[in-house]
N, C-alpha and C positions, 0 to 999 in steps of 0.2 A: 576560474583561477585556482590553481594548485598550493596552498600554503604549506609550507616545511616551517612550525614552529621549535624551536632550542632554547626555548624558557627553562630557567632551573628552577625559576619560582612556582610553577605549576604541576599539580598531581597529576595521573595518568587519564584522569576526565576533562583534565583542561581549565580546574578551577585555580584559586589561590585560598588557600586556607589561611586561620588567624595567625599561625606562626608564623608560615613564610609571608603575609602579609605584612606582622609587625618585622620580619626581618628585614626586608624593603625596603620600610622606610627608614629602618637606623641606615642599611645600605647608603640609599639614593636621596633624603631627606624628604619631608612631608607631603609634598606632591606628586610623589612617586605613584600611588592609585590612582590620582585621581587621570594622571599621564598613561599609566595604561589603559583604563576605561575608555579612555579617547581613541587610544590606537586598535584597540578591539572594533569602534565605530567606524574606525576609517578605513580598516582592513576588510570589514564587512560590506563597506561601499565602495572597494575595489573588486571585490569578489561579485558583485552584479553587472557591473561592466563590462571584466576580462573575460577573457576565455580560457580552458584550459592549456593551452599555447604557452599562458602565463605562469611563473611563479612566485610567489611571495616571501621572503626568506625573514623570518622574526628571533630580534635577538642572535643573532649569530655571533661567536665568540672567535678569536684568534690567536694564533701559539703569541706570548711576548705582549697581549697587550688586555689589560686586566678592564678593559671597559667593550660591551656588547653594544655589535649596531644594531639600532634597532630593526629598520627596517632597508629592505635589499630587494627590489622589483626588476624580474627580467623576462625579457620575453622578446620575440623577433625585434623590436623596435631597439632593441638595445639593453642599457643597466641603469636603472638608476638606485640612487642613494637617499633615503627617505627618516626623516623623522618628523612625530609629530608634536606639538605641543597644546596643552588648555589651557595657555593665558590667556587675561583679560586687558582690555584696554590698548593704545595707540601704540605702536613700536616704530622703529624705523631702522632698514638694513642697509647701509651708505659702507659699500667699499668691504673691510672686515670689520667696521664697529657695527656694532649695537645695541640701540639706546630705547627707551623708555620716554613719552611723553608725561612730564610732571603735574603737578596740580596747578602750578604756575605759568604751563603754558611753554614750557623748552625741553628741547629735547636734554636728557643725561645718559651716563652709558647705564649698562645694565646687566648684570649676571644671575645668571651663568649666558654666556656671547653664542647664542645659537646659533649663527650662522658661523663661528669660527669650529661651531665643534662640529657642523655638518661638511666641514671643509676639510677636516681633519678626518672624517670619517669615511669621505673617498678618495681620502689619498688613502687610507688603511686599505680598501678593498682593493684599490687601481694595483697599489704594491705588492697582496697579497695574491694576484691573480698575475702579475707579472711573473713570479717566483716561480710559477706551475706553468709556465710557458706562454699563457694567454693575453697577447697584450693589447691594452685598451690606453687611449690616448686621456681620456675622461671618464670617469662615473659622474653625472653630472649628479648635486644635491640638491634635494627638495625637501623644503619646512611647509609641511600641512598645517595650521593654524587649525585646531579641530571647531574651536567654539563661534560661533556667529557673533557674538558682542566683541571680538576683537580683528582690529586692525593693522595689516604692515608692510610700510610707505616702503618701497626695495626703489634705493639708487644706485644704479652701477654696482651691486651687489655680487658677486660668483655666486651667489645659490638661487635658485629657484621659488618664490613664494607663491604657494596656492591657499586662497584662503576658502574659508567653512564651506562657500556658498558654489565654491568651483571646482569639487573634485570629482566630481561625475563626467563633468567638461574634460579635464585634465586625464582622465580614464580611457574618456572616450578616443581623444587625439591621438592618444600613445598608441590607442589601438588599430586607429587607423593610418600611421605613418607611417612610412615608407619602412618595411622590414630589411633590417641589416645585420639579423642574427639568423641562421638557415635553426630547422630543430635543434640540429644535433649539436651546434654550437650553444643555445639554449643550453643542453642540458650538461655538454662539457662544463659550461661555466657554474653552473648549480652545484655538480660533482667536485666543481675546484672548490667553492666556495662551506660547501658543507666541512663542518666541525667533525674530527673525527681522530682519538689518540693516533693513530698511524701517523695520518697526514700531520697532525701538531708534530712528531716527532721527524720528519724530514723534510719542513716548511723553515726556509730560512728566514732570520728576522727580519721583521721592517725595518730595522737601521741598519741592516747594512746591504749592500749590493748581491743581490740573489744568483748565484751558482756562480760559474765563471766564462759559460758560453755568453758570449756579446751579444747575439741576436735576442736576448729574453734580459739584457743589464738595462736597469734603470736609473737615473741619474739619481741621488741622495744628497741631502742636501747634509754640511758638516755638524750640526746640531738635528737632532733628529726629532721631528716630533712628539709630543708626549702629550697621551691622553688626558682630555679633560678631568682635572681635580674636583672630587667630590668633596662635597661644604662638608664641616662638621656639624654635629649637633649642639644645640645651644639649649642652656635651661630650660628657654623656654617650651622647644622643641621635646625634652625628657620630659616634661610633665603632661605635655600633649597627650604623649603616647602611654604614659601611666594614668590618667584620665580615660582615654580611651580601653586599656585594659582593665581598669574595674567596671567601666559600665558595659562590656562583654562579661565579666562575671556575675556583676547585677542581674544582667539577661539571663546567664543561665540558672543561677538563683530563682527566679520568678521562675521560668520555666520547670524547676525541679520542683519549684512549691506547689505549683499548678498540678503535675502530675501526680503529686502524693494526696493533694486533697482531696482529686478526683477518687483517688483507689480507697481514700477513708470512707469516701461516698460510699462507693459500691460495697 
């Protein structure tokens, strides 16, 4: 499998350094690592299944809409829309809610509504590949659950749940079903899909109807979607992250002290 990563948060070797790490989470608030580490695993356990045929698209951005999908899977079998998450504990995906099983034993809703921002996230792609001509009736969405200790009950749900223990299975299928994208269609849609100023600057918005030929217009609804709201930070959140930057300078402290007593040695 081909991965096309568009992370901004990573240097040219592929890592996340202390800045863009703490910038991250002021970003995307504190689980923000620990949610990439996840999707690094899962993307790694797609890449032993597929084949190059496949490709994997990470983080990809689009003109008008200030939040990145994370992940974008295409290949003969079709597109799908992907994210993944490392919660813990019992969920449940009923319809567009989603809820959290309490300590008392009932379910309550719960945020941020994964399954509404994965729904949201291929109506983004289905609209923005409308635009470029390519028209696709669904991108269907898939919530990977990355962690084994968590569970979720999907009733009548529109998105897809694969959990910890079934993405090899989930891998396997896609890759054996029935292919409904020729190559070159593959990589049309890769080329639609890739970020790039040009394309940002002649890609018409997702709110409104895309060019004026009829055969590529897609119906829009009068209230247009709008990306999932990122939480603010909260005190308790700011001290988090201020804890965690002095005991990164503690470290390098010890480390510097280290070094120099070694050279007093010598």
């Amino acid at each position: 499998m081909r991965i096309l990563d568009f992370s901004t948060f990573r240097d040219s070797k592929g890592e996340i350094g202390l800045g863009a790490r703490l910038s991250g989470m002021l970003r995307n608030g504190l689980r923000w690592q620990a949610e990439i580490q996840m999707q690094d695993q899962i993307v790694d356990r797609f890449a032993k299944v597929l084949g190059e045929e496949c490709l994997m698209l990470r983080n990809t951005t689009f003109p008008g809409v200030d939040v990145a999908i994370p992940l974008i899977l295409v290949g003969p079998f079709g597109l799908r829309v992907m994210d993944t998450t490392a919660i813990r504990g019992t969920y449940r995906a009923k319809g567009d809610q989603w809820m959290v099983l309490d300590s008392g034993g009932s379910f309550k809703s719960s945020r941020p509504n994964l399954a509404a921002h994965l729904r949201l996230y291929g109506e983004i792609v289905r609209r923005s590949l409308s635009s470029r001509g390519i028209m696709m009736p669904e991108a269907e969405p898939v919530l990977i659950v990355a962690r084994p200790e968590a569970y979720v009950e999907n009733i009548k749900s529109p998105i897809r749940v694969v959990l910890a223990d079934g993405v090899e299975n989930f891998a396997t299928n896609l890759g054996q079903s029935r292919a409904l994208f020729a190559p070159a269609v593959v990589e049309d849609v890769v080329q639609a899909l890739r970020p790039s100023p040009s394309a940002a600057e002649g890609q018409a918005s997702l709110a409104e109807t895309p060019g004026e030929d009829t055969s590529t217009a897609i119906p829009v609804e009068e209230t247009p979607a709008k990306p999932p709201a990122r939480r603010g930070l909260t005190s308790r959140h700011w001290l988090l992250l201020g804890l965690m930057l002095i005991l990164d300078l503690c470290v390098l402290g010890i480390l510097g002290a280290m070094v120099w007593s070694s050279l007093q040695v010598r």
